[in-house]
N, CA, C and O atoms as CSV, one atom per row, in Angstrom:
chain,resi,resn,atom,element,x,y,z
A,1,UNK,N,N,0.858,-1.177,0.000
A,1,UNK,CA,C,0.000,0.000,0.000
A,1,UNK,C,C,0.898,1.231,0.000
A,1,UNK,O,O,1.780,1.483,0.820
A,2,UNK,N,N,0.474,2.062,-1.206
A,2,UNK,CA,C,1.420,3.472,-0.520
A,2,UNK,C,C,0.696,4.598,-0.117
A,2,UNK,O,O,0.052,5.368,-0.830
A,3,UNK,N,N,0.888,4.624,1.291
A,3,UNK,CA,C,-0.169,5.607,1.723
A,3,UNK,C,C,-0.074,7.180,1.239
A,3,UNK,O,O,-0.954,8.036,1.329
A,4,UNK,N,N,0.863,7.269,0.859
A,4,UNK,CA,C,0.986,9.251,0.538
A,4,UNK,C,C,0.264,9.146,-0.768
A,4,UNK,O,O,-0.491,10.082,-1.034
A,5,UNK,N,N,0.376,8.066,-1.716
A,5,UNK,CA,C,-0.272,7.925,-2.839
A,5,UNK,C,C,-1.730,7.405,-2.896
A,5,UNK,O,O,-2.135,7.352,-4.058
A,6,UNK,N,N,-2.655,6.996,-1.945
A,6,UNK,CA,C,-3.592,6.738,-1.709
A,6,UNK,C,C,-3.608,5.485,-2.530
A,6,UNK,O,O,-4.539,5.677,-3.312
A,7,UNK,N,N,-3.181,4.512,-2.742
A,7,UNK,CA,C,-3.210,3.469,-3.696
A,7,UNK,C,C,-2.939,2.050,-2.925
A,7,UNK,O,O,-2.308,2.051,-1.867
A,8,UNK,N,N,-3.399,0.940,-3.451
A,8,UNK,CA,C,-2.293,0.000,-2.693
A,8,UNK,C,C,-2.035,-1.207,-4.350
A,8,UNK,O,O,-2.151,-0.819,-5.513
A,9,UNK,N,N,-1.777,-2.247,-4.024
A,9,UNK,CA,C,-1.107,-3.305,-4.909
A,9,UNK,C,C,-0.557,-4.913,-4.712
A,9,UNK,O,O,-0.365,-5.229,-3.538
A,10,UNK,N,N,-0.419,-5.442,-5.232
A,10,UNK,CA,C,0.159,-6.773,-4.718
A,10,UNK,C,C,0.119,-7.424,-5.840
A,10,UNK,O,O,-0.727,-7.406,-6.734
A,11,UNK,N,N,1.640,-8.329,-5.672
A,11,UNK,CA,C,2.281,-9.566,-6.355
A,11,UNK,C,C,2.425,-10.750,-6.031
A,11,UNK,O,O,2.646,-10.901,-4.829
A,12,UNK,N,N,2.395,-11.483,-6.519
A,12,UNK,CA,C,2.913,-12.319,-5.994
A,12,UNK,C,C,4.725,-12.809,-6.255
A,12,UNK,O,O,5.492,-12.727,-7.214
A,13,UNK,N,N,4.821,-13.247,-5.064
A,13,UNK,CA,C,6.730,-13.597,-5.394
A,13,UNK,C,C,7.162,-14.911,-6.490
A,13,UNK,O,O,8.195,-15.472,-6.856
A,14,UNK,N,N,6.154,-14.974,-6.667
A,14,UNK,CA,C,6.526,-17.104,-8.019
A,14,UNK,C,C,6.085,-16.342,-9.085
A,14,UNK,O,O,5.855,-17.168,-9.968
A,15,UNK,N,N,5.769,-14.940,-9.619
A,15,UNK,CA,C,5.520,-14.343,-10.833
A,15,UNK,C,C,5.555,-13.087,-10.870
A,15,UNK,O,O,4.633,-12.272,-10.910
A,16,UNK,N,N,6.501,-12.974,-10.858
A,16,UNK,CA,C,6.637,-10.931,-10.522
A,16,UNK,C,C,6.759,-10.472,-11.673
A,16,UNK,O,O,7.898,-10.503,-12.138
A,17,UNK,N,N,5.711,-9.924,-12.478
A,17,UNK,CA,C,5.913,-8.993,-13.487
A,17,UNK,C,C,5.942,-7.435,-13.070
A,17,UNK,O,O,5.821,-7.104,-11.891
A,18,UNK,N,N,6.134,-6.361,-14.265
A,18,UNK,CA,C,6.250,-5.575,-14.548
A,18,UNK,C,C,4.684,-4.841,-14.457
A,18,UNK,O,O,3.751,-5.369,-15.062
A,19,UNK,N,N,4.467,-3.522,-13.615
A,19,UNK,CA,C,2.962,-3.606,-13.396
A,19,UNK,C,C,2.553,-2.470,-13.934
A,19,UNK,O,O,3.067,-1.504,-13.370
A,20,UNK,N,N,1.736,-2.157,-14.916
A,20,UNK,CA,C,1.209,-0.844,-15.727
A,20,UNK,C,C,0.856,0.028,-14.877
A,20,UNK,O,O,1.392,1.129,-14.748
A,21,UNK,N,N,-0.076,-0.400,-14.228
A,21,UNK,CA,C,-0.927,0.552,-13.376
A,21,UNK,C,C,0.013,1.587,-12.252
A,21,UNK,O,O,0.190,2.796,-12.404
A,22,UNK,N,N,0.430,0.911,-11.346
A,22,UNK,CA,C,0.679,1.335,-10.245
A,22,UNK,C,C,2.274,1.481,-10.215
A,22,UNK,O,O,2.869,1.425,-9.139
A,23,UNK,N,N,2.817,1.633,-11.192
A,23,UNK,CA,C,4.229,1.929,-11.810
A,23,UNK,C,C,5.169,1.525,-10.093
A,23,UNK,O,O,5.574,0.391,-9.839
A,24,UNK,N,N,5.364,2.899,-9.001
A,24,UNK,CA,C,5.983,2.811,-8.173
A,24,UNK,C,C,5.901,1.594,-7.392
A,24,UNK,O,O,6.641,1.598,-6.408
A,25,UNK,N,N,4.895,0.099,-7.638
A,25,UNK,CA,C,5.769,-0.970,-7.100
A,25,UNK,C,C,6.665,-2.144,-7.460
A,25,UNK,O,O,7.045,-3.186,-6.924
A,26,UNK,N,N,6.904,-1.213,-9.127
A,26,UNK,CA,C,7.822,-2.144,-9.948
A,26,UNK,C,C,9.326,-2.108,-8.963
A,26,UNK,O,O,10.101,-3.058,-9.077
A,27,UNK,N,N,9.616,-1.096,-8.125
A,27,UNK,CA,C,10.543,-1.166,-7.117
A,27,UNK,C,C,10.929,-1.980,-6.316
A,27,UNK,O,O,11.981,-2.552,-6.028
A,28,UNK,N,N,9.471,-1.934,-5.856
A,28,UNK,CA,C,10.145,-3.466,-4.321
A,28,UNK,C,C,9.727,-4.698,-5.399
A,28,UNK,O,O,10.261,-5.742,-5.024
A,29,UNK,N,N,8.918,-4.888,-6.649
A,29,UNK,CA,C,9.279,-5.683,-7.469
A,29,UNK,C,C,10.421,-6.082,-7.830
A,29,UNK,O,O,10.828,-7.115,-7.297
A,30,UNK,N,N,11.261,-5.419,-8.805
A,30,UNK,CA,C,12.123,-5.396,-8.985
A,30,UNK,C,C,13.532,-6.018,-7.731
A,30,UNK,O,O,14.484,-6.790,-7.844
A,31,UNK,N,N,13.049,-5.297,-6.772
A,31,UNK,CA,C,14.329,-5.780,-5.342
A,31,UNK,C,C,14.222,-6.824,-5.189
A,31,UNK,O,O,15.247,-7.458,-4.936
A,32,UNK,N,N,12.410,-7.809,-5.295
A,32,UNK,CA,C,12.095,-9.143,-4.953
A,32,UNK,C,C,12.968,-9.908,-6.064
A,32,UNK,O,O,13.703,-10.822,-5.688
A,33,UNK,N,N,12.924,-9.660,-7.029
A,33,UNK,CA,C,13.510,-10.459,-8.529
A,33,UNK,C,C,15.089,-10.167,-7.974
A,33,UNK,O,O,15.403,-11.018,-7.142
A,34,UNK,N,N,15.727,-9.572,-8.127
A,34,UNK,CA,C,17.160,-9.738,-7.134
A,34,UNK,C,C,17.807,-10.214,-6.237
A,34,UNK,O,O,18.870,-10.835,-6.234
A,35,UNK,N,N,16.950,-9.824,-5.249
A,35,UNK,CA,C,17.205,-10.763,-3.769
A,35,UNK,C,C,16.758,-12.087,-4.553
A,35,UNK,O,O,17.878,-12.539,-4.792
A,36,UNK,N,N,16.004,-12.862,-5.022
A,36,UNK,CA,C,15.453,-14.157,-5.586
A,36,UNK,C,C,16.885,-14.460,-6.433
A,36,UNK,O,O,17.687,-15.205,-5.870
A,37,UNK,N,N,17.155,-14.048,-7.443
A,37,UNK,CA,C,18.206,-13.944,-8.185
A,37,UNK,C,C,19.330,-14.413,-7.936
A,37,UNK,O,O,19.959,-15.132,-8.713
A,38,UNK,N,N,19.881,-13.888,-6.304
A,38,UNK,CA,C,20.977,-13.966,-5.368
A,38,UNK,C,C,20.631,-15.099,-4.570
A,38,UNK,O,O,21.621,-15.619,-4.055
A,39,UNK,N,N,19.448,-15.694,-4.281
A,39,UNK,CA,C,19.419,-17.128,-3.585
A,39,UNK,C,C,18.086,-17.505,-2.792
A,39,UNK,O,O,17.504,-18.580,-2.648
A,40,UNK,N,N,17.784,-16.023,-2.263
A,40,UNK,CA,C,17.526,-15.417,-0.886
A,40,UNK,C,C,15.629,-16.052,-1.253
A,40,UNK,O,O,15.005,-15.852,-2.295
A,41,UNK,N,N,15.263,-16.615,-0.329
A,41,UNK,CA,C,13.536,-17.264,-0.031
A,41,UNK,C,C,13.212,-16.192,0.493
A,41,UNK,O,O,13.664,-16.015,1.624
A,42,UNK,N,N,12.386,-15.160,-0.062
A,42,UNK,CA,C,11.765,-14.282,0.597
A,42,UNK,C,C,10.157,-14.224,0.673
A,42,UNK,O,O,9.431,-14.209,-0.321
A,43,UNK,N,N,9.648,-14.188,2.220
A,43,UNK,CA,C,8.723,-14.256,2.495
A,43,UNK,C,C,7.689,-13.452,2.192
A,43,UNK,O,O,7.945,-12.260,2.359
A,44,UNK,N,N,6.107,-13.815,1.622
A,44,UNK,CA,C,5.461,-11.772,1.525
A,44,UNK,C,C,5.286,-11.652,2.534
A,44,UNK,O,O,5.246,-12.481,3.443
A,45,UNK,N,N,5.104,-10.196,2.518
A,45,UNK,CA,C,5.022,-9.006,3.465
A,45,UNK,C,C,3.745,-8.248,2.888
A,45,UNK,O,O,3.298,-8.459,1.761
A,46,UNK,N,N,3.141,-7.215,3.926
A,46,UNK,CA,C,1.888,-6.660,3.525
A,46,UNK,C,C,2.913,-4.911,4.370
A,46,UNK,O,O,3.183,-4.648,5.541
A,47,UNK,N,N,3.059,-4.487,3.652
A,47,UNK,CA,C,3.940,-2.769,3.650
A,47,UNK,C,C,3.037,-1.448,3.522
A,47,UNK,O,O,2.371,-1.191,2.519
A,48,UNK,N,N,3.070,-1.047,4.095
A,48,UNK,CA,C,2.417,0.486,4.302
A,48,UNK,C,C,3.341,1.095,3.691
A,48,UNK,O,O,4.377,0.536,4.051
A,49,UNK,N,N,3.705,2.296,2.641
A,49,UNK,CA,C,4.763,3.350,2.238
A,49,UNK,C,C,3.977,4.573,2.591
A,49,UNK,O,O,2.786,4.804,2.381
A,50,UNK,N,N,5.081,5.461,3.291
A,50,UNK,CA,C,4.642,6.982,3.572
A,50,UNK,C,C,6.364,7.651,3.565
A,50,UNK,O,O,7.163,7.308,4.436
A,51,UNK,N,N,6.756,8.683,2.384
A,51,UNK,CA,C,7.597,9.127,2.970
A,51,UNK,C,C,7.229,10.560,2.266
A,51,UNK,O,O,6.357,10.705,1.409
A,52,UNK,N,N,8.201,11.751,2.883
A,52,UNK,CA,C,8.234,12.892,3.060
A,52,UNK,C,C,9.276,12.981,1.672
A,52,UNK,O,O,9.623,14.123,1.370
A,53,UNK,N,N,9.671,12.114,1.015
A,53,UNK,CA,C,10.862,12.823,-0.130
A,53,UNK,C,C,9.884,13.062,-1.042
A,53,UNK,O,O,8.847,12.415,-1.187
A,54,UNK,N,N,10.246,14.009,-1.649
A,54,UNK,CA,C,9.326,14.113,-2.839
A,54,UNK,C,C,9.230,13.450,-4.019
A,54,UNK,O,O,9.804,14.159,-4.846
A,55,UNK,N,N,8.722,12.259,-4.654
A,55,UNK,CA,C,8.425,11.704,-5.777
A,55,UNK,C,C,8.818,12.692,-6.906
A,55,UNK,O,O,8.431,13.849,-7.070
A,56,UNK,N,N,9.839,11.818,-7.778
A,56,UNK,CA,C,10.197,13.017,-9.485
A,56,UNK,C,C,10.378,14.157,-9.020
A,56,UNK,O,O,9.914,15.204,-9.471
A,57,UNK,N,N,11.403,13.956,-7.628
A,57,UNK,CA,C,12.218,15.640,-7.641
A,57,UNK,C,C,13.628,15.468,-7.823
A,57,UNK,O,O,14.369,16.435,-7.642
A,58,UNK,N,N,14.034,14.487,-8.119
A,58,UNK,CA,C,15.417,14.028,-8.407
A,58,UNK,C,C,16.097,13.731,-6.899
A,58,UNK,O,O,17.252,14.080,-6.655
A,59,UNK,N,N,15.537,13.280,-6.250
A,59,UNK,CA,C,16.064,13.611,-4.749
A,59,UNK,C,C,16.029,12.125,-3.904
A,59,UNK,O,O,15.897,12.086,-2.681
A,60,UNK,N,N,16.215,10.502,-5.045
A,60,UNK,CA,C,15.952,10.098,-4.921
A,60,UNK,C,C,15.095,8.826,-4.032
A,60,UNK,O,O,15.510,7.762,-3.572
A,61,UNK,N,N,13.796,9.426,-4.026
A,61,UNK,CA,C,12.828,8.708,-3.645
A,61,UNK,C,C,12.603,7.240,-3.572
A,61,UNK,O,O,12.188,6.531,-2.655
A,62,UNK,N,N,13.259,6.788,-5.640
A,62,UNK,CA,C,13.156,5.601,-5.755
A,62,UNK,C,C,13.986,5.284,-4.925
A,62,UNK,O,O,13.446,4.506,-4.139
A,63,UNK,N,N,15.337,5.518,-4.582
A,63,UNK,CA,C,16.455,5.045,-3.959
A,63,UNK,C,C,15.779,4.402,-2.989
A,63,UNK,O,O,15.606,3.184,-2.932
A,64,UNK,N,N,15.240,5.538,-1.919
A,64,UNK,CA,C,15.153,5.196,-0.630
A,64,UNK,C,C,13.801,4.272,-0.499
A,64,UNK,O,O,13.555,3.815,0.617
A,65,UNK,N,N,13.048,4.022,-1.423
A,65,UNK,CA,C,11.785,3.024,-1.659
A,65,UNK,C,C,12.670,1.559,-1.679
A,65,UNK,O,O,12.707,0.684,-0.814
A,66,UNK,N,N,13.307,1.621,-2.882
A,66,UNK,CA,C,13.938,0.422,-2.944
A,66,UNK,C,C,15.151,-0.486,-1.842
A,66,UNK,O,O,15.542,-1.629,-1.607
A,67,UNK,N,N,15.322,0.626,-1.513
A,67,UNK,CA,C,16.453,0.353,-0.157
A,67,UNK,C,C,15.494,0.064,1.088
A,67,UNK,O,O,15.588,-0.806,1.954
A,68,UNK,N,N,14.830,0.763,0.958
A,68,UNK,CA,C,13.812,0.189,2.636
A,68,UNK,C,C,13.314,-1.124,2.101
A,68,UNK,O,O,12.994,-2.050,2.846
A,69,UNK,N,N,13.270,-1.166,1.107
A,69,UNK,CA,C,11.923,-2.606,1.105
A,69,UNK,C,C,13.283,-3.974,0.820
A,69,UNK,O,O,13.068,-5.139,1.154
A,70,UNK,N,N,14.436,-3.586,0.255
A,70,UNK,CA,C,15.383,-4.254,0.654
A,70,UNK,C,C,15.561,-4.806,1.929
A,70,UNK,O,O,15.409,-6.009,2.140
A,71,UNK,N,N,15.972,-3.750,3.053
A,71,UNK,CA,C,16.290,-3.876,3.999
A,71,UNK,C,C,15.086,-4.717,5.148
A,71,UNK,O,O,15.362,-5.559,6.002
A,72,UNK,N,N,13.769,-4.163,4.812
A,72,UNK,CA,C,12.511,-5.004,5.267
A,72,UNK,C,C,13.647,-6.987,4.831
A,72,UNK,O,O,14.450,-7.756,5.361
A,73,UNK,N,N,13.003,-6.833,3.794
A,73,UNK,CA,C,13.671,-8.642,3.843
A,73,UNK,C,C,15.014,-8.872,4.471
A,73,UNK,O,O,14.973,-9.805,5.273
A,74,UNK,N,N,15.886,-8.454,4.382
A,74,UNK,CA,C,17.211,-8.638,5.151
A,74,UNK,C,C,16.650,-9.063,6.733
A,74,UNK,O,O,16.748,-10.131,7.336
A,75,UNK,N,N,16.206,-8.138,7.014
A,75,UNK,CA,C,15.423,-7.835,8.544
A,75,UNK,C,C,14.391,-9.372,8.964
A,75,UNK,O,O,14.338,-9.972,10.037
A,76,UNK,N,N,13.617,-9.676,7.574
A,76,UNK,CA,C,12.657,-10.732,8.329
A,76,UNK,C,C,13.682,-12.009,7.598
A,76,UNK,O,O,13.674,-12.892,8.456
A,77,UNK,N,N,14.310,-12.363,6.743
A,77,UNK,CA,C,15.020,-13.179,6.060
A,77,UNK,C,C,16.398,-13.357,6.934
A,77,UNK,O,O,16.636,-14.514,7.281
A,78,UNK,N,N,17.287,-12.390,7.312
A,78,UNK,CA,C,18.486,-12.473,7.807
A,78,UNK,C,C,19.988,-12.737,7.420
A,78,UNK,O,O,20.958,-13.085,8.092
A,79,UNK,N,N,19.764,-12.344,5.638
A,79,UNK,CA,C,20.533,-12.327,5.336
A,79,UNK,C,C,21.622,-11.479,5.347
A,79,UNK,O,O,21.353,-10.337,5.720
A,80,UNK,N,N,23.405,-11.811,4.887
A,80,UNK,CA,C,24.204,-11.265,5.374
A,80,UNK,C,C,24.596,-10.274,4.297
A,80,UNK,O,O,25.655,-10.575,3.745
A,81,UNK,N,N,24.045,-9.225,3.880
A,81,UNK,CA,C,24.402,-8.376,3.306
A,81,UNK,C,C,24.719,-6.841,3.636
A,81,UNK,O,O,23.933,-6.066,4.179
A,82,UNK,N,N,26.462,-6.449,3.060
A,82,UNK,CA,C,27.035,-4.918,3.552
A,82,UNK,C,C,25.507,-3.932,3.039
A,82,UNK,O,O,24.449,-4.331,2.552
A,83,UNK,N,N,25.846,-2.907,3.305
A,83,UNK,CA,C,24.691,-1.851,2.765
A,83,UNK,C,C,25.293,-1.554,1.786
A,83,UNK,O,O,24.306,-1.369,1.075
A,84,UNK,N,N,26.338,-1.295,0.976
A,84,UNK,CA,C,27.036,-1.106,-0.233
A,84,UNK,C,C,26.442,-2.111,-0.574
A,84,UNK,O,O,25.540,-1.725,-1.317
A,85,UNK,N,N,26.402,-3.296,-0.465
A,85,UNK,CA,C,26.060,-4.184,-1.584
A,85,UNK,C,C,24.670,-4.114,-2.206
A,85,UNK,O,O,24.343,-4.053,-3.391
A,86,UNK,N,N,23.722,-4.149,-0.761
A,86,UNK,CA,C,22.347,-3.860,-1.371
A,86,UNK,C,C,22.168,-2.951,-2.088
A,86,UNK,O,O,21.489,-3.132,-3.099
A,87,UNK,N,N,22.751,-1.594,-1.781
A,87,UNK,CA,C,22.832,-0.715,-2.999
A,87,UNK,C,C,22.932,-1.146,-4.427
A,87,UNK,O,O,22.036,-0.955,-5.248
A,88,UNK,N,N,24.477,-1.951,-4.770
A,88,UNK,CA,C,24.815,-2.472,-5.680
A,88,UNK,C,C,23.336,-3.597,-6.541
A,88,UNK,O,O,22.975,-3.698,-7.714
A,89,UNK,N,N,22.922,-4.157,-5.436
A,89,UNK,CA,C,21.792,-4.466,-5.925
A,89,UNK,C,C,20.412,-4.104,-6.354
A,89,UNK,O,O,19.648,-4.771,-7.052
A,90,UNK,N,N,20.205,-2.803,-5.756
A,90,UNK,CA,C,19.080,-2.064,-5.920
A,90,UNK,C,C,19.481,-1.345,-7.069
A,90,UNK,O,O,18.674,-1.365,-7.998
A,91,UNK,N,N,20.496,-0.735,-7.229
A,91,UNK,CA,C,20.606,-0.086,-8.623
A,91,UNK,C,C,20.479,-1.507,-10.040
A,91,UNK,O,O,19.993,-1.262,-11.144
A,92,UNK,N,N,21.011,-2.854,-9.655
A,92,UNK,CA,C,20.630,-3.649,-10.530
A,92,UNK,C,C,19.350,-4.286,-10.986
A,92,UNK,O,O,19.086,-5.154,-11.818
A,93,UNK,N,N,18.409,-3.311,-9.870
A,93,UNK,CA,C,17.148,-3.512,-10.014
A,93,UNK,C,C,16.377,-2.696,-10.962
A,93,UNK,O,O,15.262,-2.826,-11.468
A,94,UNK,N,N,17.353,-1.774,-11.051
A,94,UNK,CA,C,16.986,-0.225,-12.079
A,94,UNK,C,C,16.513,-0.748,-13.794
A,94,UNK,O,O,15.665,-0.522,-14.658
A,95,UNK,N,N,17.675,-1.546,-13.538
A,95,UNK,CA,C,17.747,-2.696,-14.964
A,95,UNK,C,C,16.593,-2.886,-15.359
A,95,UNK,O,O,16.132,-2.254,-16.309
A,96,UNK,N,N,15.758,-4.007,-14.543
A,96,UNK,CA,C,15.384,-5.466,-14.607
A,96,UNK,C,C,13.328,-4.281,-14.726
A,96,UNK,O,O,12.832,-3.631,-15.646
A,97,UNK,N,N,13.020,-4.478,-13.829
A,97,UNK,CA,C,11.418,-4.107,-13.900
A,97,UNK,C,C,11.193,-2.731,-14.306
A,97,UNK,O,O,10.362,-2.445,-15.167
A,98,UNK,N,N,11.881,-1.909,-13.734
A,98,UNK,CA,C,11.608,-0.600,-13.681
A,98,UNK,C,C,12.226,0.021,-15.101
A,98,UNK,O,O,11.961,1.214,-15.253
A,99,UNK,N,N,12.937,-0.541,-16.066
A,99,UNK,CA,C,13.452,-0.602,-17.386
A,99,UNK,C,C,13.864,0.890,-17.328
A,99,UNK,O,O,13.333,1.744,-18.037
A,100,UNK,N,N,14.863,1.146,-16.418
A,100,UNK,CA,C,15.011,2.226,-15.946
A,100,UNK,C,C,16.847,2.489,-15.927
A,100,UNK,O,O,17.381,2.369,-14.824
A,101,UNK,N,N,17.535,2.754,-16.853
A,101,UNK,CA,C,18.681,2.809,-16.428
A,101,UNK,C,C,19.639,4.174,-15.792
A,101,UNK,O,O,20.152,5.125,-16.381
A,102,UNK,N,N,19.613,3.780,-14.286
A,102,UNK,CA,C,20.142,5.193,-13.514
A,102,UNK,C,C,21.514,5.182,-12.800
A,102,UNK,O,O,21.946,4.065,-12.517
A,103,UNK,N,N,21.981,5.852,-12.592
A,103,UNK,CA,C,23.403,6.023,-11.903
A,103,UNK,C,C,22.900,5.421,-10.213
A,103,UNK,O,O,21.845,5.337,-9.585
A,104,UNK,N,N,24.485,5.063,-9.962
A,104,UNK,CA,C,24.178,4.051,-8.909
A,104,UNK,C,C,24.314,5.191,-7.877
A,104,UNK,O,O,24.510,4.608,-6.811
A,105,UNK,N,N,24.309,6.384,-7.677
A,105,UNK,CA,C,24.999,7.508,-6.879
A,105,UNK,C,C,23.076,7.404,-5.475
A,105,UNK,O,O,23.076,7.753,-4.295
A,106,UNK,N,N,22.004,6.913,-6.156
A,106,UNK,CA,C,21.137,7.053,-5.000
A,106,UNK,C,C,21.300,5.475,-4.063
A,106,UNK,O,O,21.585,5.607,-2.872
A,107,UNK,N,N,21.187,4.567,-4.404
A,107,UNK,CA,C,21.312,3.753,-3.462
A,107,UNK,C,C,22.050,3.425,-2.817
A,107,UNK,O,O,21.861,2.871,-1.734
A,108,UNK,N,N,23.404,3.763,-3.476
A,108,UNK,CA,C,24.930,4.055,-2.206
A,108,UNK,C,C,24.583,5.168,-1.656
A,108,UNK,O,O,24.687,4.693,-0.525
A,109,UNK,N,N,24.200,6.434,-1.418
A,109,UNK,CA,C,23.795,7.302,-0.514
A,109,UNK,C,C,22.841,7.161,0.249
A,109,UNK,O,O,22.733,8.004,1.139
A,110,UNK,N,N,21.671,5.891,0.156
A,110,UNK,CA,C,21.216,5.864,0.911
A,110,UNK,C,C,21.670,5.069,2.165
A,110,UNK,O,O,21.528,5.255,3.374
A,111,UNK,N,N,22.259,4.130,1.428
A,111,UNK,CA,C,22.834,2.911,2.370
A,111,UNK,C,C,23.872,3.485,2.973
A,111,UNK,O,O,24.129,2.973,4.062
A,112,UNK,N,N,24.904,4.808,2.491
A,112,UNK,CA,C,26.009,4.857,3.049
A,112,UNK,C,C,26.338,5.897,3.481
A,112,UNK,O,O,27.527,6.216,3.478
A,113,UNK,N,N,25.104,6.934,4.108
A,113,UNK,CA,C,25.001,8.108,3.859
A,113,UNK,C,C,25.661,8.002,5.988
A,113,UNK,O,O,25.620,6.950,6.626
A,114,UNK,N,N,26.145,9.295,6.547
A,114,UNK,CA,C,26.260,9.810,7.347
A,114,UNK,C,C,26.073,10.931,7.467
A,114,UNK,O,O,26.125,11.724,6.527
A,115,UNK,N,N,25.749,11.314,8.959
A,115,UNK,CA,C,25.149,12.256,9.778
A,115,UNK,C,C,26.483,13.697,9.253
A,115,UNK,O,O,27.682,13.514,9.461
A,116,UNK,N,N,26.004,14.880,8.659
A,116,UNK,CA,C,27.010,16.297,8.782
A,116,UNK,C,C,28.010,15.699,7.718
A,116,UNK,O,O,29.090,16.290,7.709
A,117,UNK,N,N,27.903,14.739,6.889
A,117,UNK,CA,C,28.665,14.666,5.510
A,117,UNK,C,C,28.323,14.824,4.292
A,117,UNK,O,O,27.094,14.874,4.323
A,118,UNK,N,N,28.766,14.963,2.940
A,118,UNK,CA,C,28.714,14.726,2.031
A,118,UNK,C,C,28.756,13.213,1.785
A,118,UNK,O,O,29.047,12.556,2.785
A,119,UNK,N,N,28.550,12.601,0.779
A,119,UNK,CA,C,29.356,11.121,0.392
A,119,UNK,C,C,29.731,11.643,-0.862
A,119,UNK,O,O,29.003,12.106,-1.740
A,120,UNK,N,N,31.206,11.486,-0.836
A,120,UNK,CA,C,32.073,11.303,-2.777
A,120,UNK,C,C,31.992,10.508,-2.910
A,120,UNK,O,O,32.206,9.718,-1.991
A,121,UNK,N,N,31.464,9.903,-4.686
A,121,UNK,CA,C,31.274,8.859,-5.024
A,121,UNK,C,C,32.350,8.551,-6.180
A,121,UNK,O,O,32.484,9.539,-6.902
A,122,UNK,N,N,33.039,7.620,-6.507
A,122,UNK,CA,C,33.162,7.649,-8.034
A,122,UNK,C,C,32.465,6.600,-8.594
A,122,UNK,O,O,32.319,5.460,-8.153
A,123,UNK,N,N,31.974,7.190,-9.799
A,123,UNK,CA,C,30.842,6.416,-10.670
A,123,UNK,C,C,31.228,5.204,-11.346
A,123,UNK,O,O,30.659,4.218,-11.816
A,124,UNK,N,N,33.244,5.951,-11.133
A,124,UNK,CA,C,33.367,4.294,-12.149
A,124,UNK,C,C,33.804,2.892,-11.176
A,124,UNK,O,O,33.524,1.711,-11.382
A,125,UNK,N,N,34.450,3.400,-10.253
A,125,UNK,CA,C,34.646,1.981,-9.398
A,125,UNK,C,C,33.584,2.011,-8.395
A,125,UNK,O,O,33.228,1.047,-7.718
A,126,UNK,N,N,33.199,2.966,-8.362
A,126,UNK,CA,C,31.865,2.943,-6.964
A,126,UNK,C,C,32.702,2.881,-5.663
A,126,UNK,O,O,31.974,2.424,-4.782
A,127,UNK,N,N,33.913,3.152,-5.198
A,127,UNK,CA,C,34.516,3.774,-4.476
A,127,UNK,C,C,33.636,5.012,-3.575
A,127,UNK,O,O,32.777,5.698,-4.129
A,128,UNK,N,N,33.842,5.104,-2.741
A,128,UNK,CA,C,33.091,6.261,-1.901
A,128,UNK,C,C,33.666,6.721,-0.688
A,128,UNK,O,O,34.419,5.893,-0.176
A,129,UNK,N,N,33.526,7.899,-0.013
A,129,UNK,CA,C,33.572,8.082,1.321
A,129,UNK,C,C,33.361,9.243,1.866
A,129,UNK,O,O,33.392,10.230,1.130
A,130,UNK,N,N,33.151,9.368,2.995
A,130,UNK,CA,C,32.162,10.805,3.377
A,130,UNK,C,C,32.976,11.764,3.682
A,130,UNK,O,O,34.017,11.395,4.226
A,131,UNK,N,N,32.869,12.658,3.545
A,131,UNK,CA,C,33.389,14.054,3.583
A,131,UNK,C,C,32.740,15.051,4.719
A,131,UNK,O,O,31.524,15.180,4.578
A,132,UNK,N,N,33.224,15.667,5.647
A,132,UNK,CA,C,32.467,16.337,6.576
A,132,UNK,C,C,32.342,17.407,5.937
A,132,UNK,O,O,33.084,17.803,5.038
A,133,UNK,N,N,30.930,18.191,6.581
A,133,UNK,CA,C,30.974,19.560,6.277
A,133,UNK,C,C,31.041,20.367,6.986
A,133,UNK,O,O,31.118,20.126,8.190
A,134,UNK,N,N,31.036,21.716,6.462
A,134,UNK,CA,C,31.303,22.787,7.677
A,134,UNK,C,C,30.128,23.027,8.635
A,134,UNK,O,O,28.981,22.917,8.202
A,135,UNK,N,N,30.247,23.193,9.296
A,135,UNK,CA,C,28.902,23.664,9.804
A,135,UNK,C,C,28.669,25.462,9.928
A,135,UNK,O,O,29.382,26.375,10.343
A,136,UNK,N,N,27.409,25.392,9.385
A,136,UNK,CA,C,27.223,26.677,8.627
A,136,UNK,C,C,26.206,27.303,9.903
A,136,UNK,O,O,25.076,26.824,9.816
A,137,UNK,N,N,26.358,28.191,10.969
A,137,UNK,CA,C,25.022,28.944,11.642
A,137,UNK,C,C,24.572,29.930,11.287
A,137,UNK,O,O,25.042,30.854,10.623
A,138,UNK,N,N,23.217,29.690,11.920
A,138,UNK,CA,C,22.411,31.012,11.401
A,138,UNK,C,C,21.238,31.206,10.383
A,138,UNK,O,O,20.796,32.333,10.158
């Protein structure tokens, strides 16, 4: 269900297609076909979505959609995955349902983001690390 969108949806995990209608749950679609991909028996779940980022402001939303609903299965599944990696995997999700090809710079920031930093990324090895900032008053 995504509640800011007043909508809800459901798949099943033994046939996950690509869904016309309700576009934003080709995401945790997409994450299910990955995590599956990688080995991982994942159980359904029934998900409420509410967040405050703004949808198509470049500020990525999908990121942090796809990374929470990642991290949901890690959480009830228990698998052993870095947060760089799920990243690595959520952007390979960009691929697959969402026929969406995007720079991997949102799901390593979400996964790898810290408190009063920047994160530098490089795009080509995916190398990263946070950078403090100044702190600005006033």
């Amino acid at each position: 269900m995504r509640v800011d969108f007043g909508e809800q949806d459901a798949f099943s995990l033994d046939n996950i297609a690509y869904a016309e209608h309700h576009r934003w749950s080709n995401y945790q679609r997409g994450v299910a076909v990955v995590l599956q991909e990688r080995g991982f028996d994942l159980p359904g779940v029934d998900v409420a979505i509410q967040s405050d980022v703004p949808a198509g402001a470049g500020l990525s939303s999908s990121a942090a959609l796809e990374v929470s609903m990642a991290v949901v299965w890690q959480t009830l599944v228990g698998f052993d995955l870095s947060r760089p990696d799920l990243a690595l995997l959520c952007q390979r999700r960009r691929k697959h349902l969402c026929r969406r090809e995007l720079w991997h710079h949102g799901p390593i920031h979400i996964c790898a983001r810290e408190k009063g930093a920047a994160l530098l990324i490089d795009c080509r090895s995916l190398d990263y690390r946070a950078v403090a900032l100044p702190r600005v008053d006033g």
